[in-house]
Structures are given as structure tokens and as C-alpha cells.
C-alpha positions in Angstrom: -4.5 -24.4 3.7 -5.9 -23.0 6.9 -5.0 -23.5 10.1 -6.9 -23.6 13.7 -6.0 -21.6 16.6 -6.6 -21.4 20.3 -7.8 -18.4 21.6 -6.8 -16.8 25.0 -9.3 -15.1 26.3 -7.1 -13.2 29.5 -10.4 -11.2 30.4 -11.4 -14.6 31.5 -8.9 -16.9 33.0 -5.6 -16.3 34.9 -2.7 -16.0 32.2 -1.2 -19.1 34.1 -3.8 -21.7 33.4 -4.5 -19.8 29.8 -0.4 -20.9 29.5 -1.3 -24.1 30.4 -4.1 -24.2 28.1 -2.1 -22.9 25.2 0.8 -26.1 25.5 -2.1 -28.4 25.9 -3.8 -26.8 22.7 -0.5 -26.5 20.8 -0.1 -30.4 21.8 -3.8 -31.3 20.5 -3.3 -29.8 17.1 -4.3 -26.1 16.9 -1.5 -25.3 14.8 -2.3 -21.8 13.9 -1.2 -20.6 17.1 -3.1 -18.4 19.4 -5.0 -14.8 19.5 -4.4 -13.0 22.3 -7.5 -10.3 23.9 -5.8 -7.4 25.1 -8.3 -5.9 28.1 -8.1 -3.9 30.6 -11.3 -4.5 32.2 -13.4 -8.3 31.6 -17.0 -7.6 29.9 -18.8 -8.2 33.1 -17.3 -9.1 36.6 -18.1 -12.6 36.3 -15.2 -13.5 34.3 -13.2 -12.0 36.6 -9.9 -11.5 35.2 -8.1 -9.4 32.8 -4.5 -9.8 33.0 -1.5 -7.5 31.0 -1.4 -9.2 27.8 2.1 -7.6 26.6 4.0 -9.6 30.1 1.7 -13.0 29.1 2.7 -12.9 25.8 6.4 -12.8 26.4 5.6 -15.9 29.0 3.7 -17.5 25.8 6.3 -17.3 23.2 8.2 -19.6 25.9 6.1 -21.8 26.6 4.8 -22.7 22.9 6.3 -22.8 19.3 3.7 -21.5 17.1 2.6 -17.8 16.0 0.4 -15.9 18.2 -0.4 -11.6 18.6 -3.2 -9.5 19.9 -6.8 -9.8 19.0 -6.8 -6.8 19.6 -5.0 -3.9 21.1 -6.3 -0.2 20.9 -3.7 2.7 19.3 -4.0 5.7 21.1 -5.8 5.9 24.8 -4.0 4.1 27.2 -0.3 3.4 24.7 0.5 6.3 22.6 1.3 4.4 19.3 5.2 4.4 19.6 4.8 2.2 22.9 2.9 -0.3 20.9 5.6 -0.1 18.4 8.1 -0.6 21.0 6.3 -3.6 22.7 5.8 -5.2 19.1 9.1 -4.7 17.8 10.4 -6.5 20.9 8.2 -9.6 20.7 8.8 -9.6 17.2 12.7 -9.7 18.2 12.6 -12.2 20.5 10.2 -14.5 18.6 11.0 -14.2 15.2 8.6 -14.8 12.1 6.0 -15.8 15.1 4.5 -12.8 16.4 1.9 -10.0 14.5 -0.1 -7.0 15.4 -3.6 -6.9 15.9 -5.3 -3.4 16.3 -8.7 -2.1 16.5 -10.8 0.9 16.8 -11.3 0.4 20.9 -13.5 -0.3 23.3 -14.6 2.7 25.8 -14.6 -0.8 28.6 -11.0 -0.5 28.3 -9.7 3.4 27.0 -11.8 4.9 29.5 -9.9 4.5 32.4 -7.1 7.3 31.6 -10.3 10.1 30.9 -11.1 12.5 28.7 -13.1 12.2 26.2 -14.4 9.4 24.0 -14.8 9.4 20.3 -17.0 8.1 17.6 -15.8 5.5 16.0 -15.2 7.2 12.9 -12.4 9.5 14.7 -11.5 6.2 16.3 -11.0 5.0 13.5 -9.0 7.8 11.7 -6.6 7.8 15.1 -6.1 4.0 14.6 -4.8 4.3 10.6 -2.3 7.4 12.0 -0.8 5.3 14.8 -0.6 2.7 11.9 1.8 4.7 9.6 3.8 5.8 12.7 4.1 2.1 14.3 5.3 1.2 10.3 7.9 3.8 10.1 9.1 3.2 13.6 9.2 -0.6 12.3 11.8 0.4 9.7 14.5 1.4 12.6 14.9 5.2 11.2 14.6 7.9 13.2 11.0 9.0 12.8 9.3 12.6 13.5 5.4 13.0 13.0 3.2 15.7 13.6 -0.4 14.2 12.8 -3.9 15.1 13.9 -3.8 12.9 16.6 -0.1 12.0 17.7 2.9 14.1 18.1 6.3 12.1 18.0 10.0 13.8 18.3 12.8 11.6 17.4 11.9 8.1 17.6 13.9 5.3 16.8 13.3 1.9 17.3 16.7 0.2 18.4 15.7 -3.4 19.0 13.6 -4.9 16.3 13.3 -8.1 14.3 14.6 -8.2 10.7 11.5 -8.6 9.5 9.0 -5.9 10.4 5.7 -7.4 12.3 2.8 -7.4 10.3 0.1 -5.3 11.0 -3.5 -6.8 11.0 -6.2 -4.8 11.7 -10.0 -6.0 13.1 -13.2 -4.6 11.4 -16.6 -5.6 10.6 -17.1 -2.7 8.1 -16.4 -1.9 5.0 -14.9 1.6 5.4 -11.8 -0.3 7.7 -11.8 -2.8 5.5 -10.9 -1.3 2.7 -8.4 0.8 4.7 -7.0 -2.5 6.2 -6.1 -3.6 2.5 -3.9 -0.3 1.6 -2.4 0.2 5.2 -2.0 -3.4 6.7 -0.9 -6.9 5.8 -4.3 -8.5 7.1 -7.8 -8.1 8.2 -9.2 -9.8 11.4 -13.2 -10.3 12.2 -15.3 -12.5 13.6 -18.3 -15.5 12.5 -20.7 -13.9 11.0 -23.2 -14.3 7.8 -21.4 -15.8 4.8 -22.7 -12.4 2.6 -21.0 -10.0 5.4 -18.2 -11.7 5.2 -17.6 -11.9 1.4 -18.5 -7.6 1.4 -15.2 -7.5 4.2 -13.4 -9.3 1.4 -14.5 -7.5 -1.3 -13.6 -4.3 0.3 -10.1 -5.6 1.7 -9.5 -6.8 -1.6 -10.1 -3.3 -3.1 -8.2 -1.8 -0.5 -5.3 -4.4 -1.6 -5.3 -3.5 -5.3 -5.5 0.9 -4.6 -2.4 0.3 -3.2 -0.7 -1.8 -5.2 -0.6 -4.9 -3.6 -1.9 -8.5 -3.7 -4.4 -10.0 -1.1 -3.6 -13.8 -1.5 -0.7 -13.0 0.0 -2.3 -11.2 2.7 -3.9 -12.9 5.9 -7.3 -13.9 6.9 -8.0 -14.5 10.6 -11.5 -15.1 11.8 -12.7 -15.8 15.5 -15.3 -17.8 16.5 -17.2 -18.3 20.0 -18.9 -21.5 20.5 -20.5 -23.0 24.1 -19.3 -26.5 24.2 -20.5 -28.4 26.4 -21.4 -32.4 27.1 -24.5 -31.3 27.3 -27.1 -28.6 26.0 -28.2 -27.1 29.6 -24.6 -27.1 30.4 -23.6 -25.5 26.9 -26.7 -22.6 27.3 -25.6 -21.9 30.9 -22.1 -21.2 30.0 -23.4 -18.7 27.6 -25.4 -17.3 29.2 -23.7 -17.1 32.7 -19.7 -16.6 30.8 -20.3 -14.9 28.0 -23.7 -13.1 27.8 -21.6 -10.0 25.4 -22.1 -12.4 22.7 -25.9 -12.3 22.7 -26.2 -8.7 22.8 -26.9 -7.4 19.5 -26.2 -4.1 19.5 -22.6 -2.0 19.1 -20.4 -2.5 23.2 -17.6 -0.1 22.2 -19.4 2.6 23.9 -20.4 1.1 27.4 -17.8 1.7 29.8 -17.6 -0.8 32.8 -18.1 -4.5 33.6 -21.0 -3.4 36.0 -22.9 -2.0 33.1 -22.6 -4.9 31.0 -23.5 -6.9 33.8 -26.5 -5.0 34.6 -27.1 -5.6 30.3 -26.5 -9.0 30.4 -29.7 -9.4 32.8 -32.2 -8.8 29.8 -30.1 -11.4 27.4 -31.9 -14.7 26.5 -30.5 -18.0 24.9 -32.5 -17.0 21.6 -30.8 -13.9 21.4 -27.1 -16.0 20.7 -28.8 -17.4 17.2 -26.7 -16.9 14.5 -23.9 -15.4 17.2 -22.6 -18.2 18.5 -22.9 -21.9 18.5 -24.3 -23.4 21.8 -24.3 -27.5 21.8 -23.1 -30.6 22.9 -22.9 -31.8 19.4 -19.3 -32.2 17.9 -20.7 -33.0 14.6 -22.5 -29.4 14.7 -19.1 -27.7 15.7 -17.3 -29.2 12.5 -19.5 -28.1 10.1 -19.9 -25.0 11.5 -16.2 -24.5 11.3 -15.9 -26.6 7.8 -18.0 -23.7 6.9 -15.6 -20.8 7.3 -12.7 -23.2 6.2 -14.5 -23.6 2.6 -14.9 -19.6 2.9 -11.2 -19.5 2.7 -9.9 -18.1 6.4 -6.0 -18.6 6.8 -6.5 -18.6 10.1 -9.6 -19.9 12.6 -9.5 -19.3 16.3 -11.6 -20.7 18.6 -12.5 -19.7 21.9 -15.4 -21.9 24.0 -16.9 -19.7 26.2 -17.2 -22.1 29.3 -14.7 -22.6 31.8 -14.4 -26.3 30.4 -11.0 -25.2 28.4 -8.7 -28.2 29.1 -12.3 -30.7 28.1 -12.7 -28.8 25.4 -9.0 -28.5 24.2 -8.8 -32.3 24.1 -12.2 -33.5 23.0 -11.6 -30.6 19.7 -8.5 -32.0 19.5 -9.4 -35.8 19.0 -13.0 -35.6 17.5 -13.7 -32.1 15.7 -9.8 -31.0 14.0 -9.2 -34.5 12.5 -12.6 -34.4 10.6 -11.9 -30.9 9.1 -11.1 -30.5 5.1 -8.8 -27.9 5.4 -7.5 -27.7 1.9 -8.0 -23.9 1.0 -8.6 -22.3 -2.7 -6.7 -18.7 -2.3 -9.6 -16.2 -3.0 -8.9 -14.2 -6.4 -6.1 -10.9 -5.4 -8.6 -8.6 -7.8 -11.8 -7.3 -6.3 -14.7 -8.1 -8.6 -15.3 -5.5 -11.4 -18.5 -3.0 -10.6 -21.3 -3.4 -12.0 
């Protein structure tokens, strides 16, 4: 069946009321556990925070019970991918069988700051798989040597790791990574979007699965989803547009490089420009549907984040009037990806 989670949003709040948030959300029923965003830098300076995620989430898997990992950290800019091995394999030691790996392509907002140059996403991408088959040999506690066309690593053993190796998800929204994230990781991350987007990220995930031998319903789902919640509608478009105006631009951010130029962006964004982005409204009844949706869809895993700074409000008003009315009974989608036509 799947399961709702809180997200923690550290380029937004201070990690000690986001720990405060998580307990309360834990508490109220989100019982998939948490996503944690792993920034350097917020999207514009008005969110005004954007603490280490690696020392927060050592501080979360105290505080709280349930599963939780980065949505997401980069591979290769600012952590060489034996670091990220290292930080995971320690989490995943500490915590067992509660925490996973979430890694994406990047964002130039938060690689930028060490220099040098920055990619296109399709070497991005190439340098994210690489650190992938590094941070999973590492994960097996031999000694590992690689020489790849990105990453150089002499000698590298992992000394403190869980029995279990942490599973690797990796975040896309095209097909190329998808499919890629069904032979080289044990689940695919993305965010709300249209239902037929969606089922071409499965498809090609599934695909992915079955090259490499393996079956998707026994890999994991996770989706995130933005929403401006609010007890009202002026209240719910302000925080929007005022919190989180990113999520009405529609056009590719991994390329701008500071909060000032989003901010500066963010000054041309209009409430019409969120449609079909992101649910603004007062209306509870709206916000379970929309996330019945992406239940029926099949998602292991939701996460929600409300963009406003409303976050205990919102914690306990989803947890009493929008997670009791969900159906979350879940069909596994087929292993096999459908035969071409």
C-alpha cells in the first residue's frame, strides 16, 4: 500500500523547527517517513535557510522512527562520490533498514560554489551513473580501485557499514535516466506531474528493470508533491508566490546559479503560471483527491511539502482531515514493460 511522507524542505526552515515538524508529522500519521533536500544555497533568499543535510539527518534518525534519505544529493561537485558513500554507509549503520540514497543530476545553485566548469546535463548525468557503481562497490566493504571518466579512486574501503547495503534511488523526469535508474538503482524518485509523463517514467524504469535482470514491483516509487495550503485562497496564492515562486517557473533551474537570480526570476512569475504545478487552495477536499490521484497511480511513497510557513497548521489539519480520507490500498504495477508496438 502506499504510504505518505513529510518533506523537509532545509532550504527553507531551520533544521530545528523542521525536527520539530518531523515528530509532530511522524505523530499525525505520515508514516512513510521523510525526504530530505540536500542544498547548499535556498532558491531565492527569501527562504532564507539552507542548512547541512548530512549533520540534520543524523539529528533526525534520533528524533523519529521511520525511514527517511535525501531528495536529493548531487555525485560529484562538492563530495567526490566515495564521501557520499561514506556518509551513507554510516547513516545506514546507525539506522538500520531506515535510511536510502537519493541522487540526482545537480543543480548549478548548489555545485557551483567550488568552480570550474559546469556541465550539460547529459555529462551530468553520465558522472552521476559512475559515482553510482563506485558508491555500490564501496557499499560491499571490499577494497575498491576505479579509474573512470570522471572519478579516480585508490584503495577504498568502507569499514563501517550496515549489513544491508543502502539502496540507491535516483530522481529523473526523463526517460533516458529512467531507464538507467531501473538497471543501476533500486528506485526512481520524481515529482507531480501529468498522469501520461508519469506512466512513460515507468515504462522506461520498468525497461531499465528487466535489461538488467531484475523486477520493478520490488523496486520503489517515491513521488513529491508541492501544494500551498492555506485557510484561505489569498493566503494559499501568497505563499506561493512569495515562498516558493521556483515552482511556477516553467522552464529547466539546473543551470541558474544563485538565489539572487532566481529572485530577480521570480519577479516575472504569476499565480497562473503554478497550473498544473502545484495545488494552491484552502480546500481539503481538493488536496485528497489530488493526492488519491497519485495513490491510484501506484506511488510507494508520497511526500508532501506545503510551501507556506504554516508547517505545524498544516501538519495537523493533513493529519486529521486529508490522510484518514485516502484509499491507500495499492495494485503493484506489472514488473514487465509493455511489449512494442
Amino acid at each position: 500500500m502506499t504510504k505518505i511522507g513529510y518533506a523537509c524542505m532545509l532550504e527553507q526552515f531551520h533544521p530545528t523547527d523542521l525536527l520539530d515538524w518531523a515528530e509532530a508529522a511522524e505523530r499525525a500519521g505520515f508514516d512513510a517517513g521523510f525526504q530530505v533536500s540536500e542544498h547548499f544555497h535556498p532558491w531565492t533568499p527569501q527562504q532564507g535557510q539552507a542548512a547541512f543535510a548530512w549533520s540534520f539527518m543524523g539529528a533526525l534518525g534520533e528524533r523519529t522512527s521511520l525511514p527517511f534519505g535525501t531528495a536529493v544529493t548531487c555525485p560529484g561537485f562538492r563530495y567526490h562520490p566515495a564521501v557520499i558513500a561514506h556518509a551513507a554507509a554510516t547513516l545506514g549503520a546507525m539506522y538500520p533498514g531506515r535510511f536510502w540514497l537519493g541522487l540526482g543530476a545537480g543543480e548549478a545553485l548548489n555545485e557551483h560554489v567550488i568552480g570550474g566548469e559546469w556541465p550539460e546535463v547529459g555529462e551530468r548525468s553520465r558522472m552521476m551513473f559512475e559515482s553510482i557503481e563506485i558508491i555500490a562497490k564501496l557499499f560491499t566493504g571490499k577494497v575498491v580501485k576505479h579509474d573512470g571518466d570522471y572519478f579516480t579512486l585508490e584503495s577504498a574501503r568502507l569499514y563501517t557499514r550496515p549489513e544491508q547495503p543502502v539502496p540507491i534511488y535516483v530522481a529523473t523526469a526523463g526517460p533516458v535516466n529512467a531507464k538507467k535508474a531501473g538497471r543501476f538503482a533500486d528506485g526512481i524518485i520524481t515529482v507531480g506531474a501529468a498522469d501520461e509523463k508519469i506512466d512513460m517514467l515507468w515504462d522506461r524504469f520498468r525497461e531499465g528493470a528487466k535489461d538488467a535482470g531484475k523486477d520493478s514491483a520490488t523496486m520503489r516509487t517515491q513521488l513529491q508533491i508541492h501544494v500551498s495550503w492555506a485557510p484561505n485562497q489569498d493566503e494559499a496564492e501568497r505563499n506561493a508566490l512569495t515562498e516558493w515562486p521556483n515552482g511556477g517557473m516553467p522552464f529547466p533551474k539546473q543551470d541558474i546559479r544563485n538565489p539572487e537570480d532566481f529572485e530577480n526570476i521570480a519577479k516575472l512569475v504569476r499565480i497562473e503560471h503554478f497550473k498544473n504545478r502545484m495545488l494552491i487552495s484552502p480546500d481539503l477536499e481538493e488536496h485528497t483527491a489530488q493526492i488519491q490521484r497519485f495513490v491510484d497511480m501506484g506511488f510507494d511513497e508520497i511526500y508532501l511539502h506545503n510551501v507556506g510557513r504554516n508547517q505545524a497548521a498544516f501538519i495537523t489539519t493533513f493529519g486529521e482531515n486529508v490522510l484518514p480520507n485516502l484509499k491507500l490500498g495499492r495494485d503493484p504495477r506489472p514488473s514487465a514493460a509493455p511489449a512494442e508496438t
